[in-house]
N, C-alpha and C positions, 0 to 999 in steps of 0.2 A: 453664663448669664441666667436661664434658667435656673440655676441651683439658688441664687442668689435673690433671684422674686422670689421662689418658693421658699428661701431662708426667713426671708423678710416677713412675709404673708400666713407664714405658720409659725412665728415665733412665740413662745412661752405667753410675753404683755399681750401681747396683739388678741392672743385665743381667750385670752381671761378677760381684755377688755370685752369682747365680741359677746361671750358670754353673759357679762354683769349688768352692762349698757343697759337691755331691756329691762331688768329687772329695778334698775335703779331710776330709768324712766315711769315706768307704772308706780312706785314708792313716791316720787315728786307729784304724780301726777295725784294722786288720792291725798298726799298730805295736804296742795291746793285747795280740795275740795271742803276739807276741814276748817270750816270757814270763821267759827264763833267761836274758839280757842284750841291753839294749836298744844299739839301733844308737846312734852318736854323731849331734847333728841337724847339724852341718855337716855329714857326708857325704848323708845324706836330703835336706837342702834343695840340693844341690850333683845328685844323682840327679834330684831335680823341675826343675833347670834342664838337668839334662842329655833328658831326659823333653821337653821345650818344643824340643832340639834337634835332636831325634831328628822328630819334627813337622816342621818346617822341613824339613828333609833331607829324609825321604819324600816330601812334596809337591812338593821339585823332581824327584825320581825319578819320580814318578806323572804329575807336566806333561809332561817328557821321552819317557814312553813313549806318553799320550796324543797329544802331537804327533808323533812323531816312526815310534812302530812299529805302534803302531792303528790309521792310514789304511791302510799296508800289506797290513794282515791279510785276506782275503776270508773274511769269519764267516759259516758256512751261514744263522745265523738270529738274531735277534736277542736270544733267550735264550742262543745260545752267546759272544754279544760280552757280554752282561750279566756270565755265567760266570769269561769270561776276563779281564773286569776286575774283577771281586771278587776274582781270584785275585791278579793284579798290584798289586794293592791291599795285600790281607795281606802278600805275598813284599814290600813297601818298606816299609810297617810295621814290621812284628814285624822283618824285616831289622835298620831304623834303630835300634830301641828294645832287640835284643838286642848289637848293635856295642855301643853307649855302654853299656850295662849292663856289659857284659864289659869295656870300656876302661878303667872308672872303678872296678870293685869286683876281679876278677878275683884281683890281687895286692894287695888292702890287707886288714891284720893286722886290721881290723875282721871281718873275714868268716874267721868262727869257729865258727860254727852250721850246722848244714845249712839250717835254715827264714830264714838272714841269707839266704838266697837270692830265697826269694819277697817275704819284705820291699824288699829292692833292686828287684827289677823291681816290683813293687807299686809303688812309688814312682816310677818311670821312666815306667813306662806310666800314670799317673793324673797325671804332670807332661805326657804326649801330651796325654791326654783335657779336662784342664783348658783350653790353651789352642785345641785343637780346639773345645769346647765356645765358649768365649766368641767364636768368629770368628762360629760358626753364632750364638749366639743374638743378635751387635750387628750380623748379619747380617739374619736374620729375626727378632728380637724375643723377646719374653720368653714366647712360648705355646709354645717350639719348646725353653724349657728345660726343663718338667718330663716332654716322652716324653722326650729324653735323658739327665734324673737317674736314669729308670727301663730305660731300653735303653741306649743308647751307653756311658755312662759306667761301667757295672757290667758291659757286653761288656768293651770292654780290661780290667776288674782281673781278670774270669776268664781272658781270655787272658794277662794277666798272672801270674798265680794258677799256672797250667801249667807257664810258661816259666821262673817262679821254682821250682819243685818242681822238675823234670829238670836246671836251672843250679845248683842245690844240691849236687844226686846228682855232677854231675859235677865239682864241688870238690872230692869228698870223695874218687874215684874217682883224679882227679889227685894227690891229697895220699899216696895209696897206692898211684901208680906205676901203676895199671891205666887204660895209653894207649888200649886200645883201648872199656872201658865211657866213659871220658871225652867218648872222640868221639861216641859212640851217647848218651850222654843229651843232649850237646850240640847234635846234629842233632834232639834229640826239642823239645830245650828252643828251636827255630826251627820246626820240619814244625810241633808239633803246636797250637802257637797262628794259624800262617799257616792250616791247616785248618779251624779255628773260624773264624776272622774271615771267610776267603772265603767258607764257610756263613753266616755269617751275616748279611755284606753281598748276597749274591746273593739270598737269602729274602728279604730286607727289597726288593728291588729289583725281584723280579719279581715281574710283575701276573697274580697266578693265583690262586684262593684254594687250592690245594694249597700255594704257595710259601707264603704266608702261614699255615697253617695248623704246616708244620714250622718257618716263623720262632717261634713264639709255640712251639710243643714244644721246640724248640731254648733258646730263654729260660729258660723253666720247670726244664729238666731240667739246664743248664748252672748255673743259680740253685743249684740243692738238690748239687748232685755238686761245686760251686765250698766251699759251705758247711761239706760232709762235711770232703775236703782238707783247711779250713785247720783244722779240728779235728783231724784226725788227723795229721796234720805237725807242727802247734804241741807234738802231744801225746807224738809218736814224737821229738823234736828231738834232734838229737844232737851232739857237740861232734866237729867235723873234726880227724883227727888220723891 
């Protein structure tokens, strides 16, 4: 009898659904928010595959630098190697996830809105987190999907959430010839979700209850200031031009 829950409860559908659920709820949830012309869903589903490629990509940049420049490094301590791979982490990340954003949206007549912005990386970044997600949970199993419906997966859409607000601003910036606000939101719409993520991979990683104490502050307060944003953006939206 037990073999047969546990057949049931770890099966291949089950652990993929467990995984995707989240990720396809925060995509509904933002597409909502996109209130004065919704994006077309071939390019959205075409950003979730681009999103799955951007994943790929990062992880061989991250093998690459774990083999190849991390034996190199003499790290005073082991919070500072912890540090400096949270960091390398973000910078191939958010790197991967904002190239294809920019590849694929950049120049198409769809992206007309300031807030087509954060919807595009919203949907980028949660095509990352989706297939990230299901490697860990048929990985480790299905106990390992509900902390990441509630951290991992709602981490990248606020980093998402960022990177789409600054990649908006500098559409618009562009559309009006101001080269140099373009580059500044541009660098913002990479620094400043690479800053989160390595905060928030390095909290999660180091064994201290201080670290832990500002991971969970970090959550909390990333939660409520992610929430404000898409209110005030969805609300302030404005037609590039």
């Amino acid at each position: 009898m037990f073999s047969e829950f546990y057949y049931q409860y770890s099966s291949p559908r089950l652990l993929v659904a467990a995984a995707v659920i989240p990720a396809l709820f925060l995509m509904y949830y933002i597409y909502r928010h996109d209130r004065i012309e919704k994006e077309p869903g071939r390019l959205l589903a075409r950003l979730v595959l681009f999103g799955i490629l951007s994943a790929v990509t990062a992880g061989l940049i991250e093998a690459l630098f774990e083999y190849f420049v991390f034996p190199q490094i003499p790290f005073s301590s082991v919070t500072a190697e912890i540090i400096a791979l949270a960091t390398m982490v973000g910078l191939a990340e958010e790197g991967t996830k904002l190239f294809f954003l920019k590849r694929r949206t950049w120049k198409n007549p769809a992206f007309n809105y300031r807030f087509d912005g954060i919807v595009y990386a919203v949907f980028v970044s949660l095509g990352f987190a989706a297939i990230e997600n299901v490697m860990y949970v048929m990985q480790y199993g299905l106990g390992v999907a509900l902390t990441r419906a509630f951290l991992a997966v709602p981490a990248h859409f606020g980093f998402a959430v960022t990177m789409g607000t600054f990649y908006g601003r500098a559409k618009v910036c562009d559309v009006r010839r101001d080269g140099h606000m373009r580059r500044v939101n541009l660098a913002l719409a990479y620094l400043l979700p690479v800053s989160m993520h390595a905060f928030y991979d390095a909290t999660a990683m180091l064994n201290s209850d201080l670290a832990s104490n500002l991971f969970l502050a970090f959550v909390v307060i990333c939660y409520v200031l992610i929430y404000r944003r898409i209110k005030r953006e969805a609300r302030e939206d404005t037609l590039i031009a």
